[in-house]
C-alpha positions as CSV (number, residue, x, y, z in Angstrom):
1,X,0.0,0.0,0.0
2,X,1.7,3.5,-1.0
3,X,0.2,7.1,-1.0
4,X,2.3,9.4,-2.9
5,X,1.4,13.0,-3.0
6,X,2.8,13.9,-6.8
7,X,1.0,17.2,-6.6
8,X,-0.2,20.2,-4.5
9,X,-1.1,23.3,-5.0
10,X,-2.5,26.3,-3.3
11,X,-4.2,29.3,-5.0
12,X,-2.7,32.8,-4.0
13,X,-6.4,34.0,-4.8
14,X,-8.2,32.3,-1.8
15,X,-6.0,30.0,-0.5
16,X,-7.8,27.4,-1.5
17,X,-5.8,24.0,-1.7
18,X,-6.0,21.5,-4.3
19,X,-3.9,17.9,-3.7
20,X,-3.6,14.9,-6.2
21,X,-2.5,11.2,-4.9
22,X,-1.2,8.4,-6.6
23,X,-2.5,5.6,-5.1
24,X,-2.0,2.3,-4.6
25,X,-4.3,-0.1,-2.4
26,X,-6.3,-3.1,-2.4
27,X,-9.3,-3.4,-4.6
28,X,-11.2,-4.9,-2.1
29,X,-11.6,-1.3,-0.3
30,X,-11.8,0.5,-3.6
31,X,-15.6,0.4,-3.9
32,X,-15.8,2.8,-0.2
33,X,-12.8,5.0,-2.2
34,X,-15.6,5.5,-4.7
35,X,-18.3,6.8,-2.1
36,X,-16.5,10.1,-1.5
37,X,-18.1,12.0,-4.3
38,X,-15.8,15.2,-4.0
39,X,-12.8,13.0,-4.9
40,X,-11.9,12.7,-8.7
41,X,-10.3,9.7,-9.9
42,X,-8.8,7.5,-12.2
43,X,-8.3,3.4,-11.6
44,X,-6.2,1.0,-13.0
45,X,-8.8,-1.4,-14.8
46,X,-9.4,-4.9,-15.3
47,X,-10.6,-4.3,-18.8
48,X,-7.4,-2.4,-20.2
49,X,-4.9,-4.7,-18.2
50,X,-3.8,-8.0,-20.4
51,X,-4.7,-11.0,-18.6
52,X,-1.5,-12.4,-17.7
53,X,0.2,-9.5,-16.7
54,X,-2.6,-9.4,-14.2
55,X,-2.2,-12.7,-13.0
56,X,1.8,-12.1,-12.5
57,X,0.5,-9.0,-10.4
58,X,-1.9,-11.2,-8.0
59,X,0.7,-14.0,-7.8
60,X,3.8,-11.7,-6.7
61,X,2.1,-9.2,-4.8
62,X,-1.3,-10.4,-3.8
63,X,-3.9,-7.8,-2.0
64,X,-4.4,-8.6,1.5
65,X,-6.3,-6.9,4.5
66,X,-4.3,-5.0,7.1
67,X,-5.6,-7.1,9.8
68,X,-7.1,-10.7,10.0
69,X,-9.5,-9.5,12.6
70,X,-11.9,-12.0,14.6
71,X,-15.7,-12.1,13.9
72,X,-18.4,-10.7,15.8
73,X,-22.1,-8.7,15.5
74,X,-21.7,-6.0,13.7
75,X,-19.2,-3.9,10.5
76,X,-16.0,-4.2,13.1
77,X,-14.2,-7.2,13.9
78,X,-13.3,-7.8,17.5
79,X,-9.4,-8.2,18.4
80,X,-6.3,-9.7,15.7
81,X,-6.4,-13.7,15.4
82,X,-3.5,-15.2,17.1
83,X,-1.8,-17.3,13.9
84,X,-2.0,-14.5,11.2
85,X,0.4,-16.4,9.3
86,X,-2.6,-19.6,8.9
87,X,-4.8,-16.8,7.9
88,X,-2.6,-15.6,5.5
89,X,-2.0,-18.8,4.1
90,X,-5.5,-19.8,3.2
91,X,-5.9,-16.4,1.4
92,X,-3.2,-16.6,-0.5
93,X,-4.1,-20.2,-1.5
94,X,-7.9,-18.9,-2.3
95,X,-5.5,-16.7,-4.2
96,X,-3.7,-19.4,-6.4
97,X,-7.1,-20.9,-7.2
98,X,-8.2,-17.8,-8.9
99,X,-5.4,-17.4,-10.8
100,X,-6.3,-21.5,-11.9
101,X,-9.9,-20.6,-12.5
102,X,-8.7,-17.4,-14.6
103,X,-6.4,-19.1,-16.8
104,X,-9.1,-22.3,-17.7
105,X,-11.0,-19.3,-18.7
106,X,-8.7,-17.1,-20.9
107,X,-8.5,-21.3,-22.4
108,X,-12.1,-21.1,-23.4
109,X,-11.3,-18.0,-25.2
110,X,-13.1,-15.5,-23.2
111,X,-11.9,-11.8,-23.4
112,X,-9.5,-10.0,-20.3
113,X,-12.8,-8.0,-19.3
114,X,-13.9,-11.3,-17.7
115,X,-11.2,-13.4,-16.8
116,X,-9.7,-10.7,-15.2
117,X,-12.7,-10.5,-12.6
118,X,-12.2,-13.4,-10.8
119,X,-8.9,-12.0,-10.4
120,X,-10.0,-8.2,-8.6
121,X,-10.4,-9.4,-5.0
122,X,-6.3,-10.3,-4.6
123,X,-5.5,-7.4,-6.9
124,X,-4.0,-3.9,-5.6
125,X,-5.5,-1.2,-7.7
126,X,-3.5,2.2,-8.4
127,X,-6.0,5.4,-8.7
128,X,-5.4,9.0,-9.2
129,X,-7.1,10.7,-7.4
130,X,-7.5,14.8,-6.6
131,X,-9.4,17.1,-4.5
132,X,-9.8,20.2,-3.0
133,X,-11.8,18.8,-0.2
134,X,-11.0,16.5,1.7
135,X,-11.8,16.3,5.5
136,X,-14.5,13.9,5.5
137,X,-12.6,11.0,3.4
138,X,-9.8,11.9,6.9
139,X,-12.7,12.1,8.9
140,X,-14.9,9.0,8.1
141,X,-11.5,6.4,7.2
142,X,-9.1,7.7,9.6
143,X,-11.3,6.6,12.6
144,X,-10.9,3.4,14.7
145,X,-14.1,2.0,13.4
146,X,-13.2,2.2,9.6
147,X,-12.4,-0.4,8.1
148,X,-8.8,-1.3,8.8
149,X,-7.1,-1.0,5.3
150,X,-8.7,1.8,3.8
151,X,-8.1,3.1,7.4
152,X,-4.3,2.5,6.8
153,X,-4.7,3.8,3.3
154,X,-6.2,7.5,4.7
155,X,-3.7,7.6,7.3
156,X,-0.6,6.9,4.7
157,X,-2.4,9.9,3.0
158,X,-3.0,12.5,5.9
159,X,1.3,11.9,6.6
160,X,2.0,12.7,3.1
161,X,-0.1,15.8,3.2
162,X,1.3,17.0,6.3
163,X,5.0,16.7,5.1
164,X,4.2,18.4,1.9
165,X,4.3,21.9,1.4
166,X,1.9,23.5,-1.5
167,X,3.4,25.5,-4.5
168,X,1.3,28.9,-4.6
169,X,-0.2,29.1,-8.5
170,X,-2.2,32.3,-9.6
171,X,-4.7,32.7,-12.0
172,X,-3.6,31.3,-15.5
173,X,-1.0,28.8,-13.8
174,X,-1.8,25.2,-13.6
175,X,-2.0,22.2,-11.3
176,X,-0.7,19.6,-13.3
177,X,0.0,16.0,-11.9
178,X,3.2,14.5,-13.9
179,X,4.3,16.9,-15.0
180,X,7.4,19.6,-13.2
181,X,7.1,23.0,-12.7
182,X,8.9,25.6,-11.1
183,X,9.2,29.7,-10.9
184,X,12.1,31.9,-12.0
185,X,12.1,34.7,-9.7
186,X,15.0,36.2,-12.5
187,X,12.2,36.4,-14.9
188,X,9.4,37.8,-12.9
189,X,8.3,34.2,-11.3
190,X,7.4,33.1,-14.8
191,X,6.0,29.5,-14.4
192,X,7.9,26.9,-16.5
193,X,6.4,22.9,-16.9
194,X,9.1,20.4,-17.4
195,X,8.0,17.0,-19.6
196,X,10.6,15.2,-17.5
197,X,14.2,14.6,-15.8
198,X,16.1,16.1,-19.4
199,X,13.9,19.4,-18.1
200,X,12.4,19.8,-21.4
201,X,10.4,22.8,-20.8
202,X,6.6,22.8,-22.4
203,X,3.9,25.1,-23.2
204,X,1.1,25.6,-21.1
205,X,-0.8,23.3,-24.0
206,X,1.8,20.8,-24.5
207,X,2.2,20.5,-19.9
208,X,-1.9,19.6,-19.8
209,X,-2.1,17.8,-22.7
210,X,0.7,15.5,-20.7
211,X,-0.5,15.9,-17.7
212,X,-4.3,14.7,-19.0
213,X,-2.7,12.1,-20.4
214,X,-0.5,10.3,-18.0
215,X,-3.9,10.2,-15.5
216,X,-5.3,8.3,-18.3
217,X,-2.8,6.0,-18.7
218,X,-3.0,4.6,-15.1
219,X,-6.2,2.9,-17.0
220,X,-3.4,0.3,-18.0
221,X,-0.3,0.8,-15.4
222,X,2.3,1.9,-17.3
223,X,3.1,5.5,-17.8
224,X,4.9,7.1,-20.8
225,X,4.8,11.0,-20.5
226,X,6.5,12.4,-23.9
227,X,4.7,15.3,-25.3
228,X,4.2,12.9,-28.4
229,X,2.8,9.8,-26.6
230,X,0.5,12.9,-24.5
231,X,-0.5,14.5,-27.7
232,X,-2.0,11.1,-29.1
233,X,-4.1,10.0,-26.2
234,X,-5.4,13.5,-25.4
235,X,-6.7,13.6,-28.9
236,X,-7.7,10.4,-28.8
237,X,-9.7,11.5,-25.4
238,X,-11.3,14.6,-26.9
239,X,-12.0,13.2,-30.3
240,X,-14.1,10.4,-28.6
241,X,-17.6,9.9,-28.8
242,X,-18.5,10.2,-26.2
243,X,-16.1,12.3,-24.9
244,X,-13.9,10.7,-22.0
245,X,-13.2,13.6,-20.3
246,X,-12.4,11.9,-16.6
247,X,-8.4,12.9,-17.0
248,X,-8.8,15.7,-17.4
249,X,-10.5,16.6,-13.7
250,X,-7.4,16.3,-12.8
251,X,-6.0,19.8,-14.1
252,X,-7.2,23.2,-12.6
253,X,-6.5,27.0,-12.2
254,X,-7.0,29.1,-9.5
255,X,-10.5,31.1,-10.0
256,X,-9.9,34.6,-10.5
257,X,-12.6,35.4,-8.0
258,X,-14.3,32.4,-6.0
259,X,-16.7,34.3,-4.5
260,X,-19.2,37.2,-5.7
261,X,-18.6,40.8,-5.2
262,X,-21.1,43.5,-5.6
263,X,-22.3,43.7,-8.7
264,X,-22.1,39.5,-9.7
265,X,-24.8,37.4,-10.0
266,X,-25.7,33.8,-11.2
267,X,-25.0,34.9,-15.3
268,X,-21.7,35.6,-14.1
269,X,-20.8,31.4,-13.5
270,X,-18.9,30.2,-16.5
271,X,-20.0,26.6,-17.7
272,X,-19.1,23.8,-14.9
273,X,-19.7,26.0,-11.9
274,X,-22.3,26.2,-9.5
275,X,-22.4,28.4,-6.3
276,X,-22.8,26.7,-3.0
277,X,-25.1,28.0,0.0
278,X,-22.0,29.6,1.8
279,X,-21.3,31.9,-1.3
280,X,-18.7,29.1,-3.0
281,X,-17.8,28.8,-6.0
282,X,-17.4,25.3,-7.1
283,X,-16.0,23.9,-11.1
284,X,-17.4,20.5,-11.4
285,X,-15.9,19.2,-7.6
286,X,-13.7,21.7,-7.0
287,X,-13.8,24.7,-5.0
288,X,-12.0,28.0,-5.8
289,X,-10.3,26.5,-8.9
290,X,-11.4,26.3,-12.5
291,X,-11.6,22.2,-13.5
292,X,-9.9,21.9,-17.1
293,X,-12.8,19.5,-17.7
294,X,-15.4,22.2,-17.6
295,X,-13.5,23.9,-20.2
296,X,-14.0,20.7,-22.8
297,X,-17.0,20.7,-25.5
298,X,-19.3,18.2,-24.7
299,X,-17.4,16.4,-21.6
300,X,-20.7,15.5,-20.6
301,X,-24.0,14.2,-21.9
302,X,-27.2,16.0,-20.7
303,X,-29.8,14.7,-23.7
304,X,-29.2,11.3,-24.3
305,X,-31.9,9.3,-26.1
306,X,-32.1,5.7,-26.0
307,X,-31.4,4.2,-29.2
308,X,-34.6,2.1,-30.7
């Protein structure tokens, strides 16, 4: 299990803080990852992952709870059992016999997006995930009655928050996951992105369309983040139909002005945002920055009509 913060940000405009994760947990906590509605993510998935390499994954580094706790009424289990290591034993043989079953199915000549389900329940997932808002996920999963490895999972988070310190953006500057950037005070604090370690620097365009396109890629686990290789897949993103416009949640700008002054009123929310009962100004889930997302033609569908 590993939380790595790759990128945080703060606005200079409201202070508003925006952090993106890579994670990487056991699927079998993934689905309560998925309840917090103000996160946006991206999964590794069992469709876009060959079979094989999948079962290589489960067989030498197999998903397992943080505890083997004991049963009893209720959601929480009641004290640690005293041979862990028999415990562990039997799951990692229920293990083996899923990787059996998945193979004499790939035999039958069934595609990955099944074979590989038998597989999810000893598989470690990695998700992107961002937000701007985030003290319910600490609050609900970093208790003593959450479950104990997404517990472990939010508290590996809430440390690598706490040792990170947030790079202040303003308007027009970008948080971008993947990709470097940094300030030249020599050149009035211009803000440069960097493709990688060479320091290739990129335009604003050529550092999202990277950025956008390595969250994609942790669809399939591997991560190539050339401005060539980005340039493909975020045309290949837009260009869809639909549209799959998930990566690109992931990129933001600081609002100009999250809040209205005298004078604003609802005409004055751009497409995406929506004011909340305090006087905030969200972007899809984000508050006080602008969600690249909202920026795309038709990233979502609002009229679809069944087809006869």
């Amino acid at each position: 299990m590993s939380a790595k913060l790759i990128k945080h940000s703060k606005s200079l405009v409201n202070g508003k803080e925006i952090l993106t994760y890579e994670l990487e947990y056991p699927r079998m906590v993934h689905a309560e990852l998925m309840t917090h509605r103000l996160f946006s993510r991206n999964a590794a998935s069992s469709r876009a992952i060959p079979a094989k390499k999948l079962m290589d994954l489960v067989k030498n580094s197999c998903a397992k709870p943080a505890e083997w706790g004991l049963n009893q009424a209720g959601m929480q289990a009641k004290g640690i059992h005293k041979y862990p290591w028999l415990c562990d034993m039997v799951w990692t043989m229920a293990s083996r016999l899923a990787i059996f079953s998945a193979k004499c199915l790939q035999k039958l000549g069934l595609h990955k997006q099944i074979v590989n389900r038998g597989l999810e329940p000893y598989q470690n997932i990695k998700t992107v995930v961002t937000f701007t808002e985030g003290d319910n996920w600490f609050w609900l999963r970093d208790h003593k009655d959450a479950d104990p490895t997404i517990q472990k999972l939010a508290r590996e988070m809430w440390e690598a928050k706490e040792c990170s310190i947030a790079q202040e953006l303003d308007v027009g500057e970008y948080h971008l996951p993947y990709v470097g950037t940094y300030k030249c005070p020599e050149y009035g604090n211009v803000m440069y992105y960097l493709e990688n370690e060479d320091q290739t620097d990129l335009t604003t365009e050529e550092a999202i369309k990277v950025s956008t396109s390595c969250c994609a890629q942790v669809s399939y686990r591997v991560l190539d983040n050339s401005a060539e290789k980005a340039s493909k897949i975020y045309n290949q993103l837009v260009t869809m139909t639909p549209v799959h416009a998930s990566p690109f949640e992931h990129v933001a700008t600081p609002m100009p002005d999250p809040y209205f002054a005298d004078g604003h009123s609802y005409e004055d929310l751009a497409e995406g945002e929506h004011l909340d009962w305090k006087g905030n100004v969200w972007s899809g889930n984000l508050m006080g920055w602008t969600q690249y997302r909202q920026t795309i033609p038709n990233n979502a569908c609002w009229d679809y009509k069944s087809k006869e």
